[in-house]
N, C-alpha and C positions, 0 to 999 in steps of 0.2 A: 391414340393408343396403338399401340404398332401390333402389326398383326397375327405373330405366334400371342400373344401376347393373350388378344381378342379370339381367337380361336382355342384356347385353353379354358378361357373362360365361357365358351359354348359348351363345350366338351362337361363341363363341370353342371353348367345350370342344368344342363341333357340329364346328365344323373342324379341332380337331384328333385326332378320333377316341374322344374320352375324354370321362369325365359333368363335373358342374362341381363335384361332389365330389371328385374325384380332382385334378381341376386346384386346388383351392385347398389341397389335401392337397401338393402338390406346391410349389405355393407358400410354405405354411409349412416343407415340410423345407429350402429354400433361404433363406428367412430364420433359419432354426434353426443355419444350416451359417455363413451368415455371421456372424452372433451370435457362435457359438463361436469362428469363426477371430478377430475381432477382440479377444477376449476374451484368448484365449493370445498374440496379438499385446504390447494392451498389455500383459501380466502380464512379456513376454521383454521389453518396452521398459524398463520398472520396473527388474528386473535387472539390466539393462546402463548404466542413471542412473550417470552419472559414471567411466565405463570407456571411452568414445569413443578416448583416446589407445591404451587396450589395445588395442581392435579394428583403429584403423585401421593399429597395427603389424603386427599379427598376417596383415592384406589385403597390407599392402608385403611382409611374408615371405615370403605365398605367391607372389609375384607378382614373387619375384626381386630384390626392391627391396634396398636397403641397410641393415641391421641397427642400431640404435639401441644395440645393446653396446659 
């Protein structure tokens, strides 16, 4: 990590109470969380490939719409 770089992120952890271990510890669990959530994201998009008319029935249902039977 080059060292403006590392020294900003001193500067940072300093205000906010915390080492700059802990802050880039923290950094990765929020790249880690996002990871994941886009990953189950697309995996439910995958499953629903070519079902769009299902769902958007299933939204007019709930929503009192008029029944396609």
């Amino acid at each position: 990590m080059p060292d403006e770089k590392y020294e900003r992120l001193k500067v940072l952890a300093r205000e906010r109470g915390t080492s700059v271990n802990r802050l880039v510890d923290g950094m990765a669990t929020l790249m880690i969380a996002e990871h994941d959530a886009e990953t189950r994201f697309r995996a439910r998009a995958l499953r629903g490939q070519g079902r769009e008319q299902e769902g958007l029935a299933l939204l007019d249902k709930a929503m009192g719409g008029p029944s396609p039977d």
